[in-house]
C-alpha positions, 0 to 999 in steps of 0.5 A, spaced: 702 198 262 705 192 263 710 193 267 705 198 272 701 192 273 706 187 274 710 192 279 702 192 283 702 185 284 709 185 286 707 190 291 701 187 293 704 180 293 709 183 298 704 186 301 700 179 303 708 176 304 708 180 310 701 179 313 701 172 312 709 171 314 707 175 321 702 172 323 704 167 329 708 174 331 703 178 332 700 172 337 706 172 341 706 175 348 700 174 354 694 173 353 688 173 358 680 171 359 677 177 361 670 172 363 672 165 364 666 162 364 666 154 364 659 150 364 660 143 365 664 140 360 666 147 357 673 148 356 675 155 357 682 158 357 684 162 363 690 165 361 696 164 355 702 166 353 705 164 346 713 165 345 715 167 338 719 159 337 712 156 337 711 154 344 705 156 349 704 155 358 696 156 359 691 155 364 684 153 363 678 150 366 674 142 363 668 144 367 670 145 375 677 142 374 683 147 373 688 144 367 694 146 366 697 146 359 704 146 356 707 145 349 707 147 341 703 151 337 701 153 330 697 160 328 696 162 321 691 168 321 684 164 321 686 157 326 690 155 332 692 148 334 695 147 340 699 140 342 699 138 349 703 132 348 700 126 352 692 130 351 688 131 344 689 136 340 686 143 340 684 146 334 680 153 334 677 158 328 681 164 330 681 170 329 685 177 331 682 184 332 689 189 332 683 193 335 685 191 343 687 187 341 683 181 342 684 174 340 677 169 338 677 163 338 671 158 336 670 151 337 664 149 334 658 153 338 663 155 343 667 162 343 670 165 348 676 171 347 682 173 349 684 180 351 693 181 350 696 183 357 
């Protein structure tokens, strides 16, 4: 009986190794707002592409003024941080839906949710 239970937490720890493990590959790739729609203040991401060694390129609107982004990221399943050197940090509740698949992103009341190209 022992050994049964230790060999399925051994699989289900395995199990969380690979969701977990992989889960800045799964953000890899292009990203795209379907509805890029900024109030004034508002700071909405246009359009992202994540490479697999942690770095990022974005565009984005700050109200009426187009900002362009450029530098490291990290994403462990339930938050992204982006550094943009010489502009604030970004942090973002996330969530990906594989279902898509969609990335959403939450800062405070602002959410707003990336299509993958």
């Amino acid at each position: 009986m022992f050994r049964s239970v230790s060999v399925k937490m051994a699989l289900c720890l395995i199990a969380v190794c690979f969701v977990f493990g992989g889960c800045s590959s799964s953000l890899v790739g292009t990203w795209e707002n379907p509805e890029p729609k900024a109030d004034a203040g508002d700071f909405i991401i246009n359009n992202a592409t994540f490479k697999d060694d942690g770095t990022y390129v974005a565009s984005a609107r700050k109200g009426e003024e187009s900002v362009r982004l450029a530098g490291t990221y990290e994403f462990n399943g339930f938050n992204l941080k982006l550094k943009t050197p010489g502009k604030p940090e970004r942090n973002y509740n996330a969530t990906y839906l594989m279902m898509g698949p969609t990335l959403e992103l939450r800062d405070g009341e602002m959410k707003q949710s990336l299509k993958k190209k």
